[in-house]
N, C-alpha and C positions, 0 to 999 in steps of 0.2 A: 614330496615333502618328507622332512623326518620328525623325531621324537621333540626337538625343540620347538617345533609351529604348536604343535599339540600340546609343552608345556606353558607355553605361553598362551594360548588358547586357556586353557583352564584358569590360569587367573583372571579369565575378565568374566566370568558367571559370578552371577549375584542373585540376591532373592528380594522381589522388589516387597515393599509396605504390604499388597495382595496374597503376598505369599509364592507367585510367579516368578521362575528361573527367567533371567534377562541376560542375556550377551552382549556388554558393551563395544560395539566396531571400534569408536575411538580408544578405546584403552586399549585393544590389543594392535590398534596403528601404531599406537605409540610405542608399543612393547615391542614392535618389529623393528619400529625406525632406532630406537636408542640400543638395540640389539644389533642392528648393524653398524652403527655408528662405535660401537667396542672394536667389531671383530674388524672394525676398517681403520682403527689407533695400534699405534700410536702415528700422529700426522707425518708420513713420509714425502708428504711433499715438500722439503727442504731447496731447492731448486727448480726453476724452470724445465731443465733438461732434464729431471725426472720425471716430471708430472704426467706425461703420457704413460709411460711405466708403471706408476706406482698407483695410475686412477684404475687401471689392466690390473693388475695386483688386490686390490681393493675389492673390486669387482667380481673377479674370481673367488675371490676370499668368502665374500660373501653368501655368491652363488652354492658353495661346498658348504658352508654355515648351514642353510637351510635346506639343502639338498634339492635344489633346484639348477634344471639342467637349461644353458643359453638355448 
């Protein structure tokens, strides 16, 4: 993993009514998904005959995003 799991990690601590530090899971799901969903725009999938290509592209894309290895 790199430095961006980890910044997005920090924005989902909070401190509940108790006073206890609480880690939201779905706020940082979503911090991941709408984070991949950038590094995987603008929509290249313009045709058929790319889509194979460019869903590889995407994915890749991704995978180097987060430094996460296939």
């Amino acid at each position: 993993m790199n430095e961006r799991i980890k910044e997005l990690a920090e924005q989902c601590w909070d401190k509940r009514p108790e006073g206890q530090l609480h880690f939201d899971n779905e706020k940082f799901a979503e911090l991941i998904v709408r984070d991949c969903m950038e590094v995987a725009s603008p929509n290249y999938m313009s045709t058929p005959e790319d889509s194979v290509y460019y869903v590889e592209q995407a994915i890749d894309r991704i995978a180097e995003h987060f430094g996460v290895k296939e």
